[in-house]
NULUMLO-507756 format. One line per field, with one value per residue (C-alpha): x, y, z; residue in three letters; residue number from 1. Coordinates in nm, 3 decimals. Layout:
N
c1 = c(X,...) .
c2 = c(Y,...) .
c3 = c(Z,...) .
res = c(ALA,...) .
n = c(NUM,...) .
This chain:
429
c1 = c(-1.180,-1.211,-1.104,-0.797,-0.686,-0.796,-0.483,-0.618,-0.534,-0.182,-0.064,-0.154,0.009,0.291,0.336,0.233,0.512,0.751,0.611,0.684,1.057,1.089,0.982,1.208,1.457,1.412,1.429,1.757,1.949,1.916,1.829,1.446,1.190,0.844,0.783,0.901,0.700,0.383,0.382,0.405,0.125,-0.066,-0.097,-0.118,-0.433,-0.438,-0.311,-0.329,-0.301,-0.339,-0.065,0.126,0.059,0.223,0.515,0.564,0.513,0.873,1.012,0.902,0.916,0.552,0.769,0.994,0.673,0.503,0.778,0.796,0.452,0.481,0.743,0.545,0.216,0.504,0.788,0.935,1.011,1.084,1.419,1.443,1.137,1.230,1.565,1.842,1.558,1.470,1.139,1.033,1.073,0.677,0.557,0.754,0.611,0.264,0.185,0.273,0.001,-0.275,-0.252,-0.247,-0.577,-0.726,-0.664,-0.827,-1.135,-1.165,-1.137,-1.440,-1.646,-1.529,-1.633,-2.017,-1.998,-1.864,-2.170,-2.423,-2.322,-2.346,-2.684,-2.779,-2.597,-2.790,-3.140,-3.040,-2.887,-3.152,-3.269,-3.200,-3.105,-2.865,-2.507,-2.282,-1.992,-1.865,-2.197,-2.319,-2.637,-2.444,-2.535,-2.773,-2.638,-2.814,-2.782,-2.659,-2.363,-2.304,-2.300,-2.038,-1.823,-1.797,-1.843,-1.493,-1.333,-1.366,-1.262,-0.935,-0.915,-0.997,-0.706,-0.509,-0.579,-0.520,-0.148,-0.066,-0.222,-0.018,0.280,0.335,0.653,0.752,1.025,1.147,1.388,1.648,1.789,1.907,2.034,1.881,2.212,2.082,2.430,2.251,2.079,2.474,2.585,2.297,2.380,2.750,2.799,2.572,2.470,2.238,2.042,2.010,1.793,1.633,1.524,1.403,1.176,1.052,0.916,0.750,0.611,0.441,0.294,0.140,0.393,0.604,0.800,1.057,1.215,1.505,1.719,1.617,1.723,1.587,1.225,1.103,1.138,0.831,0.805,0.607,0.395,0.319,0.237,-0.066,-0.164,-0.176,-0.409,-0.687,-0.556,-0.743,-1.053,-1.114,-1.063,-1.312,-1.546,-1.549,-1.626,-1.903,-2.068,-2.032,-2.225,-2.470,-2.553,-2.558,-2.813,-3.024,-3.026,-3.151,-3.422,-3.289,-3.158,-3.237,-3.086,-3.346,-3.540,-3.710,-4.075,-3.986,-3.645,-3.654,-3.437,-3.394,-3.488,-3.627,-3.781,-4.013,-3.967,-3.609,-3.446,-3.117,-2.817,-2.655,-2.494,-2.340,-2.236,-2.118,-1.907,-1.773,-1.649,-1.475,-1.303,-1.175,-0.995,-0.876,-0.717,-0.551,-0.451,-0.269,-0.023,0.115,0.298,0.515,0.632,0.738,0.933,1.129,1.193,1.348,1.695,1.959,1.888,1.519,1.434,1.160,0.939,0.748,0.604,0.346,0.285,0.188,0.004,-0.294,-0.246,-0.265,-0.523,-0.781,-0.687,-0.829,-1.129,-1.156,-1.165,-1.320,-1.627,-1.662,-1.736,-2.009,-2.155,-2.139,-2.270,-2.586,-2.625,-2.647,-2.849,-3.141,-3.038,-3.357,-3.388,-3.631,-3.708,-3.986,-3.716,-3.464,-3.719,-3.808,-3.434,-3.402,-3.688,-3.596,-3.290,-3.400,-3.326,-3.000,-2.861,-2.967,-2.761,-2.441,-2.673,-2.773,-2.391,-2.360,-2.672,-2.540,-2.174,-2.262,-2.486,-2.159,-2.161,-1.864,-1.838,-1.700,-1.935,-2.217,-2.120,-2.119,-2.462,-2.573,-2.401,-2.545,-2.920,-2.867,-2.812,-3.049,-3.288,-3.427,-3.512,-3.347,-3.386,-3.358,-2.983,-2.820,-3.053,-3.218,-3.560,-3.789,-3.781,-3.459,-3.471,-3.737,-3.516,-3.227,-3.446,-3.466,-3.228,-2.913,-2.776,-2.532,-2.361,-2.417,-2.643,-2.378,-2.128,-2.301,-2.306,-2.013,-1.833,-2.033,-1.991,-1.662,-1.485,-1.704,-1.817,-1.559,-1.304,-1.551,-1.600,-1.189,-1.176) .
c2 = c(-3.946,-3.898,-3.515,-3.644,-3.810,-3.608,-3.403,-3.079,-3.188,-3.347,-3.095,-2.825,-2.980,-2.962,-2.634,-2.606,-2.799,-2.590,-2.307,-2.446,-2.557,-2.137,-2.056,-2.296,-2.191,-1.838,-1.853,-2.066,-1.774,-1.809,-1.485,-1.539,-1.252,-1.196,-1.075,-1.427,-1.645,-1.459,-1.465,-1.882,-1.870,-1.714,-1.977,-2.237,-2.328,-2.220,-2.502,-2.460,-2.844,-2.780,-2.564,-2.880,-3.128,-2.900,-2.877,-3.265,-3.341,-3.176,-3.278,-3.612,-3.529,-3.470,-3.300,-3.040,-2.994,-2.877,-2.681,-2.506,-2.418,-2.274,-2.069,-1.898,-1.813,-1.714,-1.511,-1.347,-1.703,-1.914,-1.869,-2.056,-2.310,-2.619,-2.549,-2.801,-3.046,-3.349,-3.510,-3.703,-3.389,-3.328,-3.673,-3.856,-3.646,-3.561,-3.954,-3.956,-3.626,-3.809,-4.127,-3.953,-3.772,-4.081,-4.239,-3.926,-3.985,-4.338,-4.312,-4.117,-4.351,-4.635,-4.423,-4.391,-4.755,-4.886,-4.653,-4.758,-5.188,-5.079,-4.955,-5.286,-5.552,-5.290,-5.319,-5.755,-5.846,-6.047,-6.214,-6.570,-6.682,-7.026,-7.054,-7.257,-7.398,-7.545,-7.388,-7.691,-7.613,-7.566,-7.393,-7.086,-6.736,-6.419,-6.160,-5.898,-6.099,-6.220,-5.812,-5.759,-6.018,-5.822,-5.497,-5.649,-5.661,-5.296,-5.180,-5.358,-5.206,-4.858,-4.909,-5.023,-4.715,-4.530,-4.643,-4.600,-4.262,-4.112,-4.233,-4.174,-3.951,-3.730,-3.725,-3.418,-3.246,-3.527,-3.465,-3.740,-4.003,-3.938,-3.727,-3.393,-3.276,-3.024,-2.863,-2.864,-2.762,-2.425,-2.349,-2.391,-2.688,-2.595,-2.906,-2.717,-2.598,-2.859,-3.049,-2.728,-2.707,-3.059,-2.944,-2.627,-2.803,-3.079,-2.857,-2.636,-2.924,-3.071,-3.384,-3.424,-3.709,-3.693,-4.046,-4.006,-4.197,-4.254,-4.306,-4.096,-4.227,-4.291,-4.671,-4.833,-5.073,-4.795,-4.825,-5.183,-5.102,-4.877,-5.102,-5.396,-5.120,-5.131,-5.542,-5.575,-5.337,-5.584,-5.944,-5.795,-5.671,-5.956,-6.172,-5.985,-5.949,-6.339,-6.405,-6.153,-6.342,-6.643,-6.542,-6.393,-6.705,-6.858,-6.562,-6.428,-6.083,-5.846,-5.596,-5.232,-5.324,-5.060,-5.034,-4.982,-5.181,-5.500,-5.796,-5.995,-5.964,-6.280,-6.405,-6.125,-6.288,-6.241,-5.994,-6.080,-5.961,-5.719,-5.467,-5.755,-5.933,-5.577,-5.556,-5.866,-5.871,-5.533,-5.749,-5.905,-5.687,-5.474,-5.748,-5.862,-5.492,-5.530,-5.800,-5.471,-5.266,-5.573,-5.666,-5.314,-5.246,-5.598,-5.493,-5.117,-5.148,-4.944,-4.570,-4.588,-4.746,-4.561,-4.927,-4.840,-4.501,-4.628,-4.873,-4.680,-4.431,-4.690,-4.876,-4.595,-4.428,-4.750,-4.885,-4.628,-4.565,-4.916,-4.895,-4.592,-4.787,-5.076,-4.794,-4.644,-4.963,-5.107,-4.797,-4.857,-5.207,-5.135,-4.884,-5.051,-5.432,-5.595,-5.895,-6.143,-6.270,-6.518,-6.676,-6.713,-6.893,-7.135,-7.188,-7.253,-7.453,-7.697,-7.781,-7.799,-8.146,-8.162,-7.827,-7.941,-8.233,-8.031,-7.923,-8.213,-8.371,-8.074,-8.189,-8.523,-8.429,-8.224,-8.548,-8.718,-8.916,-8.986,-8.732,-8.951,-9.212,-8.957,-8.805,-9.161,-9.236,-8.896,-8.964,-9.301,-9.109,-8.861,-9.136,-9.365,-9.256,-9.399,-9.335,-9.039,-9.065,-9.403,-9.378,-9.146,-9.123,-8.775,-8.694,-8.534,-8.180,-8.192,-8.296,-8.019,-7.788,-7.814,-7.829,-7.431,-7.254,-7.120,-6.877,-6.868,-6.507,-6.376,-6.071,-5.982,-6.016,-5.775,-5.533,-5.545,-5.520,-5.241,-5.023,-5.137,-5.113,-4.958,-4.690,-4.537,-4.586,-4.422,-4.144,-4.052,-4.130) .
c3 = c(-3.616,-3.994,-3.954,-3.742,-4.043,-4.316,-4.491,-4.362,-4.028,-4.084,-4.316,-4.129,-3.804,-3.984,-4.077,-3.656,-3.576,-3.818,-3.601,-3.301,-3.388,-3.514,-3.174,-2.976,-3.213,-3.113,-2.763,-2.746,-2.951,-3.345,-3.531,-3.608,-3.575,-3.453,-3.776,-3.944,-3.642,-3.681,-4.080,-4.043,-3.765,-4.012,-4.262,-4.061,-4.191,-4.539,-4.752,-5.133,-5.171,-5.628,-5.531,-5.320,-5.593,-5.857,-5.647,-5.606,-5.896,-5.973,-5.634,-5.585,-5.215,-4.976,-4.720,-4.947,-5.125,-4.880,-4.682,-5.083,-5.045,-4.706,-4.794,-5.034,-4.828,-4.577,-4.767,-4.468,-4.309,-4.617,-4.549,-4.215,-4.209,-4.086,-3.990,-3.907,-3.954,-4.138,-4.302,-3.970,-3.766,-3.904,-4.053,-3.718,-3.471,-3.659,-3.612,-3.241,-3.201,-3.413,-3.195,-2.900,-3.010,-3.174,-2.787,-2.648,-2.891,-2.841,-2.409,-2.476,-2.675,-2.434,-2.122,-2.278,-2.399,-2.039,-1.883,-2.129,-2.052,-1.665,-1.667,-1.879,-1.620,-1.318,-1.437,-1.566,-1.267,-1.112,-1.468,-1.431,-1.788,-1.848,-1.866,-2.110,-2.171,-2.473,-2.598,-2.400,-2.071,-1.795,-1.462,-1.424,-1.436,-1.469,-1.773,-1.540,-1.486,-1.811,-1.951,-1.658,-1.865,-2.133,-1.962,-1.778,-2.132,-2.255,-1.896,-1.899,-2.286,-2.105,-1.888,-2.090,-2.363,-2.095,-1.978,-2.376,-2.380,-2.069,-2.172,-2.512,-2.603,-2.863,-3.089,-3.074,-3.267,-3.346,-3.740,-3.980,-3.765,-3.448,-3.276,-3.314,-3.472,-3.710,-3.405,-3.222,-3.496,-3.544,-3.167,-3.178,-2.978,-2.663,-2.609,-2.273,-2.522,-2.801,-2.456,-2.498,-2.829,-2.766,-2.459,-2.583,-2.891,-2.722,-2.476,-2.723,-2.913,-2.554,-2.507,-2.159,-2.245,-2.527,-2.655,-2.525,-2.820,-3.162,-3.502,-3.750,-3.696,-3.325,-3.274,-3.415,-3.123,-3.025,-3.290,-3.165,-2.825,-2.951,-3.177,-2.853,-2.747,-3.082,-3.058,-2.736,-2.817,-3.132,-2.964,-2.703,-2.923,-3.126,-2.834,-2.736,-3.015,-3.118,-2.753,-2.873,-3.177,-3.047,-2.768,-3.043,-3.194,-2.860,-2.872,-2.504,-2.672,-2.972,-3.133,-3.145,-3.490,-3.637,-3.728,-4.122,-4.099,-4.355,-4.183,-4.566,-4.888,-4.913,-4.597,-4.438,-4.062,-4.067,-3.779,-3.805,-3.532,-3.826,-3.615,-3.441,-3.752,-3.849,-3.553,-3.608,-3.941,-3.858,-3.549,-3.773,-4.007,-3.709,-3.544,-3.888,-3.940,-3.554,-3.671,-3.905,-3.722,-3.560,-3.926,-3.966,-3.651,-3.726,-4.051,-3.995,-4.094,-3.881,-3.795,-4.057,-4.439,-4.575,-4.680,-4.361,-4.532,-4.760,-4.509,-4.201,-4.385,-4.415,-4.097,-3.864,-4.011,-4.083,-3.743,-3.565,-3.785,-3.726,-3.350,-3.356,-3.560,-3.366,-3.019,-3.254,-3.307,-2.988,-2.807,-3.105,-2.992,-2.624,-2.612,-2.774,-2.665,-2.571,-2.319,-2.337,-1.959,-2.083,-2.292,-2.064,-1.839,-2.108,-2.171,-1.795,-1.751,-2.050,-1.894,-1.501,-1.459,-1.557,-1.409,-1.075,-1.070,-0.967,-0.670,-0.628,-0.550,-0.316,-0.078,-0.082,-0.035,0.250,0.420,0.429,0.108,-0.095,-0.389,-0.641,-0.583,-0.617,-0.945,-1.070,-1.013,-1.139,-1.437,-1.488,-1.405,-1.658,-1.924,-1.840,-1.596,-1.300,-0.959,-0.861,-0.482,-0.390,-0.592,-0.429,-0.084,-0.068,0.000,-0.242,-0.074,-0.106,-0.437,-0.538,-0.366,-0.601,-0.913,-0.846,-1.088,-0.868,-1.008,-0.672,-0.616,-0.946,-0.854,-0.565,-0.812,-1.035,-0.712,-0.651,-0.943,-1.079,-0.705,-0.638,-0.991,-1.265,-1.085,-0.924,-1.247,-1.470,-1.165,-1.240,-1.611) .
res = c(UNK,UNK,UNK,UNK,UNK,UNK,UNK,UNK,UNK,UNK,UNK,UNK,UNK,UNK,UNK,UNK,UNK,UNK,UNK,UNK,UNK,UNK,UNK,UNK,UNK,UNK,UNK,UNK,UNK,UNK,UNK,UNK,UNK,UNK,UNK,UNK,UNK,UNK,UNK,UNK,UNK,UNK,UNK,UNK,UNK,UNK,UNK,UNK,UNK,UNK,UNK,UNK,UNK,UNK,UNK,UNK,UNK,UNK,UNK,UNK,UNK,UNK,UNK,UNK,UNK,UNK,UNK,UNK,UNK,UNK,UNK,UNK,UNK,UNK,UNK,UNK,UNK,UNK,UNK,UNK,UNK,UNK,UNK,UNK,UNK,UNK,UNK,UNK,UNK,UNK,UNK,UNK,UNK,UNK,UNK,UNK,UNK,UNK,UNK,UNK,UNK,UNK,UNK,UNK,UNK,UNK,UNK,UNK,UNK,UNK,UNK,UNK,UNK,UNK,UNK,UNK,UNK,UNK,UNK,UNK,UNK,UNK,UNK,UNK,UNK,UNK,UNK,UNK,UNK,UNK,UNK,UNK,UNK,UNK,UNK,UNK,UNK,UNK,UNK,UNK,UNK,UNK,UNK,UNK,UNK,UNK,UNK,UNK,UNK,UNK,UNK,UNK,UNK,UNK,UNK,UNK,UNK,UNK,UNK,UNK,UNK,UNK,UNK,UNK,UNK,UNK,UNK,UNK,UNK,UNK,UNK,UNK,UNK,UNK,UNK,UNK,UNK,UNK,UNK,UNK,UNK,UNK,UNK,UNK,UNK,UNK,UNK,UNK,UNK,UNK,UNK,UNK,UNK,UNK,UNK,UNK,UNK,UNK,UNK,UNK,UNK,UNK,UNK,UNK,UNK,UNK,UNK,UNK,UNK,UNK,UNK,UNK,UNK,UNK,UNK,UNK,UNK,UNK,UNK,UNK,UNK,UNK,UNK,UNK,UNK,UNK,UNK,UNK,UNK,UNK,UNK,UNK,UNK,UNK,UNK,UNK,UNK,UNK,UNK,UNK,UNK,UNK,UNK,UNK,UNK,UNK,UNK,UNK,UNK,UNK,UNK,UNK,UNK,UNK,UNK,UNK,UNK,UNK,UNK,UNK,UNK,UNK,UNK,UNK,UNK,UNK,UNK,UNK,UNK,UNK,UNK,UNK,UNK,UNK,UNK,UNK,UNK,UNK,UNK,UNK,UNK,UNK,UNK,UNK,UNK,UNK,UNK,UNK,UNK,UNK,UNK,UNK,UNK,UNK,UNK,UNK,UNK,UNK,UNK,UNK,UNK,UNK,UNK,UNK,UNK,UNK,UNK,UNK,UNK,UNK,UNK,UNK,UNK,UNK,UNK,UNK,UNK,UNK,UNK,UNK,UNK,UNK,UNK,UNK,UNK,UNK,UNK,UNK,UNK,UNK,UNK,UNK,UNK,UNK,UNK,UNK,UNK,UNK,UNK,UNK,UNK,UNK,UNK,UNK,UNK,UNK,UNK,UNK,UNK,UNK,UNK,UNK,UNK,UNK,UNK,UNK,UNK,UNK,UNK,UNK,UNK,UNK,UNK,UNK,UNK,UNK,UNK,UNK,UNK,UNK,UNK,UNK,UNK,UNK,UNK,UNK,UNK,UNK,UNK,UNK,UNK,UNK,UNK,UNK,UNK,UNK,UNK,UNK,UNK,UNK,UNK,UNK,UNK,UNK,UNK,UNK,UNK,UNK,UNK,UNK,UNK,UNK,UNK,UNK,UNK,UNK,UNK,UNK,UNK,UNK,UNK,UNK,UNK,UNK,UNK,UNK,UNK,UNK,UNK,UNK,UNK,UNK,UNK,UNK,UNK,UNK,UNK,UNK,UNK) .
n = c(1,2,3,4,5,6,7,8,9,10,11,12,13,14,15,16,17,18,19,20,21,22,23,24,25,26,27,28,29,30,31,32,33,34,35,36,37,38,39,40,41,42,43,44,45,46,47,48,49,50,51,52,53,54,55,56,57,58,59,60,61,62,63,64,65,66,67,68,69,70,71,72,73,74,75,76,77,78,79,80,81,82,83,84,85,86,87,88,89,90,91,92,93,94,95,96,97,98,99,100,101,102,103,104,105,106,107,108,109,110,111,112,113,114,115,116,117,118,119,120,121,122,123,124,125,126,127,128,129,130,131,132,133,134,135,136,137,138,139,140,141,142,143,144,145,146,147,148,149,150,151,152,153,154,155,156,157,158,159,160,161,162,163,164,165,166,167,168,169,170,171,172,173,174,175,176,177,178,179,180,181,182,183,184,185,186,187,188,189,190,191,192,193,194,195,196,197,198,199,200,201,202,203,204,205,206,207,208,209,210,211,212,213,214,215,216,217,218,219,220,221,222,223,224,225,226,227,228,229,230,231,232,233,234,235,236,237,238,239,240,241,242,243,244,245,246,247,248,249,250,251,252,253,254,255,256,257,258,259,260,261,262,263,264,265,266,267,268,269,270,271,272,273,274,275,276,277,278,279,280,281,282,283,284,285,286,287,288,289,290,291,292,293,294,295,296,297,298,299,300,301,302,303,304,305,306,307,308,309,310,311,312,313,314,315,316,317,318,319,320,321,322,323,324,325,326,327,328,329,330,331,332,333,334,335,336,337,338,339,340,341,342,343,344,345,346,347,348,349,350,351,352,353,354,355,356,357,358,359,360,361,362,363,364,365,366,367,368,369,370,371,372,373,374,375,376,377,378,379,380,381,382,383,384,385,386,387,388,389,390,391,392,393,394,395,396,397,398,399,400,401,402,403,404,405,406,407,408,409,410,411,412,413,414,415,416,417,418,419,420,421,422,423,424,425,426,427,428,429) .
């Protein structure tokens, strides 16, 4: 991810998308040789970027600069690089291929993540452990099913990644103001192949879809949408890793500790959740970083301004390394997560009593007793004790039956979720 968006990279694509617009170029009819096309190819790569400062710091201009520079390493074609274009043509268009690559790398990491939670909520889908809510003892669950919660979050992500990543268009060859008059104008009004142009460069840089209007920047709506995308990664990973340290706190789960690794400074017993924590705070920024692009898009004025320059040029870039740091992390954390069965027995066992009280007003229910009633009493036992049986008139095997921990359908649900969903999307992702 850090090589996507080093300047090697988005210089030298570029000076490949300068290629490809010579190419297109040729092929619709405008006098450029093999000779021209093959010197650019050439120095694709080669980027004297002393050489680019130098340049700017006469021009004032990235783009011109580096077109300038080009020119040189390239003689022969200096005297038609980006032809009939404008500055978006590269930095427009460059932005749409580094997101699309930076989906492609993080559908990767989510695919080993997804894998990694699945074999977790497999092998923890029979460990009885209890269940809150409102951080409050609840009912039993098992851990198997409360991974699959999570594991449920980053899938939907995955999908959603996915839809963004499939569907993302180019720009395309479009000129000032988005109505490609330069390029009608270079091919004498053929307006056949001005659509072209438009295809053949999209096709050679790998894109299907072309934005079909513009102004002189693709709308930045569209930088929104992908940013929904890294959005949703962040809430989810911020969820899970708050549950994470909270159940270390309850001494159910750890995160791998290492036999050298110091957990404070101060107090030697410490093994604190830090990779968690880690993953947390980084939520945080990403989803802060998300609310970005919106401002931008409402703010373009007409066919482009240029205050969303500076702008996107550290949002796009950290919100991906963002994302793409959170994956890293969370792949750490579950791949050396440990579970503590013993605990979650202790957890379970410390709070029998109460969590079979909603079992209990099932038996009774189902003996024909009025439900409202019921709770009422239970309610009244819970605060002030009493005789159990003789209040709500069950016998004491059932009574000792419900003081079991149910954890009801949750290992099925495990089952099923991970054979019927996880499985076969991660079989055709």
């Amino acid at each position: 991810m850090s090589a996507l968006f080093s300047p090697q990279f988005k210089y030298s694509c570029w000076r490949r998308l300068w290629v490809a617009l010579a190419k297109g170029q040729q092929k619709v009819g405008l006098p450029i040789t093999d000779n021209q096309i093959q010197s650019m190819e050439a120095n694709v790569e080669t980027i004297d970027f002393s050489r680019v400062a130098e340049i700017e710091k006469t021009l004032h201009h990235d783009v011109m600069a580096h077109l300038h520079a080009f020119g040189e390493v390239a003689p022969e074609a200096k005297g038609i690089l980006h032809l009939g274009a404008t500055s978006t043509f590269v930095t427009d268009n460059t932005d749409l291929i580094r997101m699309r690559e930076a989906l492609s790398l993080l559908q990767g990491k989510l695919s080993h993540l997804l894998q990694k939670m699945s074999e977790l909520a497999e092998k923890t889908k029979g460990i009885a452990t209890l269940g809150y809510t409102h951080l409050q003892p609840a009912q039993p669950t098992t851990v198997g099913k409360r991974v699959c919660l999570w594991l449920q979050d980053f899938l939907m992500d995955t999908e959603d990644l996915l839809g963004k990543k499939t569907s993302l268009p180019f720009l395309g060859v479009k000129g000032a103001t988005g109505t490609e008059s330069s390029f009608l104008t270079l091919l004498d009004g053929d307006q056949k192949k001005v659509e072209e142009l438009n295809k053949l460069v999209a096709t050679e840089m790998g894109f299907e879809t072309i934005f079909p209007v513009c102004g002189q920047t693709y709308t930045r709506k569209q930088d929104v949408r992908v940013f929904a995308v890294l959005q949703g990664l962040a809430s989810s990973a911020h969820k899970c890793a708050t549950d994470l340290r909270l159940l270390a706190h309850l001494g159910e789960m750890a995160e791998g500790f290492g036999e050298k690794q110091v957990g404070s400074s101060a107090m030697p017993h410490k093994r604190n959740p830090i990779l968690a924590e880690r993953v947390c705070g980084l939520a945080r920024f990403l989803l802060s970083l998300a609310e970005n692009p919106a401002y931008t898009h409402a703010t373009q004025w007409l066919e482009r301004s240029l205050d969303d320059s500076a702008n996107r040029r550290l949002v796009i870039p950290e919100g991906f390394l963002t994302a793409d740091a959170l994956l890293n992390l969370l792949t750490e954390i579950f791949t050396k997560l440990e579970v503590f069965p013993e605990i979650c027995q202790q957890n379970l066992e410390r709070e029998a009593s109460s969590l079979a009280l909603e079992t209990i007003l099932m038996y009774s229910v189902k003996k024909g007793k009025d439900r409202q009633e019921v709770h009422e009493k239970l309610r009244t036992y819970h605060r002030e004790g009493g005789d159990l049986a003789s209040m709500i008139g069950l016998s004491q095997s059932e009574l000792e039956e419900a003081l079991h921990p149910n954890t009801g359908r949750a290992k099925e649900q495990v089952d099923a979720f991970l054979q019927q969903t996880v499985t076969l999307f991660l079989k055709h992702l």
